[in-house]
Kinemage of the C-alpha trace (Angstrom):
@kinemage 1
@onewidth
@group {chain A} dominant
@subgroup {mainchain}
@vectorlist {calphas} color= white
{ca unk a 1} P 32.594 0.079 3.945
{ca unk a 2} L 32.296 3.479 2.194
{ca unk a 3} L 35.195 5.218 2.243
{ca unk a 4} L 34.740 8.403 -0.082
{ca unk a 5} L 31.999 11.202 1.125
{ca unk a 6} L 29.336 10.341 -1.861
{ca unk a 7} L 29.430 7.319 -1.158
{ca unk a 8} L 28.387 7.462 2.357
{ca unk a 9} L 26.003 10.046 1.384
{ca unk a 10} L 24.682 7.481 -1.138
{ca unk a 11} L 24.700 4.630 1.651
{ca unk a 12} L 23.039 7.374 4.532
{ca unk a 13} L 20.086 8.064 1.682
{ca unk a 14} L 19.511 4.260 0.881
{ca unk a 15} L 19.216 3.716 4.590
{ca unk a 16} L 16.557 6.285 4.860
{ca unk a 17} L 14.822 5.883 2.081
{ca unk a 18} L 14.506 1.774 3.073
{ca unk a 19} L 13.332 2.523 6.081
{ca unk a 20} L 9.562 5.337 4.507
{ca unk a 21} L 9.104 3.065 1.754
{ca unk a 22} L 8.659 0.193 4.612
{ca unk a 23} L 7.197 2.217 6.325
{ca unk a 24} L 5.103 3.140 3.622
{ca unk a 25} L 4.221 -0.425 2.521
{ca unk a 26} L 3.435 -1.491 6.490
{ca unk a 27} L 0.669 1.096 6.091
{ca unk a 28} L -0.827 0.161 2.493
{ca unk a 29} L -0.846 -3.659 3.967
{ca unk a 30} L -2.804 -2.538 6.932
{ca unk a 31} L -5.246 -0.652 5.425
{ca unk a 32} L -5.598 -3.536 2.930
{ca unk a 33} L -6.047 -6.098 5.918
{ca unk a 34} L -9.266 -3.946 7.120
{ca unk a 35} L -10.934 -4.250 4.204
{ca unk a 36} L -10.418 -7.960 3.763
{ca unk a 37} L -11.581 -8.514 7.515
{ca unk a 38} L -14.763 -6.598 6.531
{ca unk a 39} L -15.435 -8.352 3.322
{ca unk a 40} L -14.699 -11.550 5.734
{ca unk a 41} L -17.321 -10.586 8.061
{ca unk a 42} L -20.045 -9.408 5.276
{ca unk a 43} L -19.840 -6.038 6.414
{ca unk a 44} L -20.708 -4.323 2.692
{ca unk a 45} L -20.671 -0.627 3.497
{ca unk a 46} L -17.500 -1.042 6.146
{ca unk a 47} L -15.912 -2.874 3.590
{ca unk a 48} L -16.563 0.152 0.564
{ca unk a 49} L -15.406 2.838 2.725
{ca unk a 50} L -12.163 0.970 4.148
{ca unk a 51} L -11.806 0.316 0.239
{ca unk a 52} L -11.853 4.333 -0.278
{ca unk a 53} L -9.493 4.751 2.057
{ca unk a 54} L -7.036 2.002 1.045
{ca unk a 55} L -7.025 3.022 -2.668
{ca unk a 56} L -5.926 6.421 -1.510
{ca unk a 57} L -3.325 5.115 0.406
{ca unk a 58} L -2.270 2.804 -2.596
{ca unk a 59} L -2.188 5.704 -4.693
{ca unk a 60} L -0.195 7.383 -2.882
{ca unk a 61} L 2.768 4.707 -2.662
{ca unk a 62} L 2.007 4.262 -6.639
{ca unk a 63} L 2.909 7.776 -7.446
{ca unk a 64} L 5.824 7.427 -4.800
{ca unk a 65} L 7.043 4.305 -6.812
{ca unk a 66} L 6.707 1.627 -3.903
{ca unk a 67} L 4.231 -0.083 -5.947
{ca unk a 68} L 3.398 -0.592 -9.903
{ca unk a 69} L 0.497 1.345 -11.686
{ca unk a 70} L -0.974 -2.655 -12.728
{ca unk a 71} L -0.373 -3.832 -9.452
{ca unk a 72} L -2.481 -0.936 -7.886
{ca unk a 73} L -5.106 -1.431 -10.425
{ca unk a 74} L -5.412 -5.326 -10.163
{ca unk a 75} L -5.245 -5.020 -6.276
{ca unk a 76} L -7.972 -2.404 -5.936
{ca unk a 77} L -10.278 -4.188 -8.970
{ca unk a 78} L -10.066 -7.621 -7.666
{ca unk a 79} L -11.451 -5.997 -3.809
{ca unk a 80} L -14.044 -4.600 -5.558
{ca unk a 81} L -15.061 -7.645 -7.566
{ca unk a 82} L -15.297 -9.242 -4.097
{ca unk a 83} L -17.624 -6.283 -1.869
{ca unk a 84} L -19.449 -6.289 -5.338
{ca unk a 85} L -20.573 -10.082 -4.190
{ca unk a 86} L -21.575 -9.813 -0.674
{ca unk a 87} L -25.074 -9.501 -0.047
């Protein structure tokens, strides 16, 4: 238990900063989710604009520091690779 002020400060930011960046990462997974249940169902275009959509969202947590730069880049390539396949 804390028992100086900073350091209940410190444990009252951790606790809210835990809780956006899940919330944050419970978004990016969704929005990843869509576009693999398009590229599941061979829905091309569906699955290009929920890709638009989910790199922005990526981005986003990148530049908030939730996720790595390579991580975001692998990610977004290797969905891209796969809507570039459907026919």
């Amino acid at each position: 238990m804390a028992h100086h002020s900073a350091a209940k400060k410190s444990l009252r930011q951790v606790v809210k900063r835990t809780s956006l960046n899940t919330h944050r990462k419970s978004r990016v997974r969704s929005f990843l989710k869509n576009v693999h249940l398009a590229i599941e169902g061979g829905k091309k275009e569906e699955a290009k604009t929920s890709l638009r959509t989910a790199e922005s969202e990526m981005s986003k947590a990148k530049k908030r520091g939730i996720y790595k730069k390579n991580t975001v880049s692998r990610i977004i390539s290797r969905l891209s690779k796969k809507i570039k396949t459907l026919t």
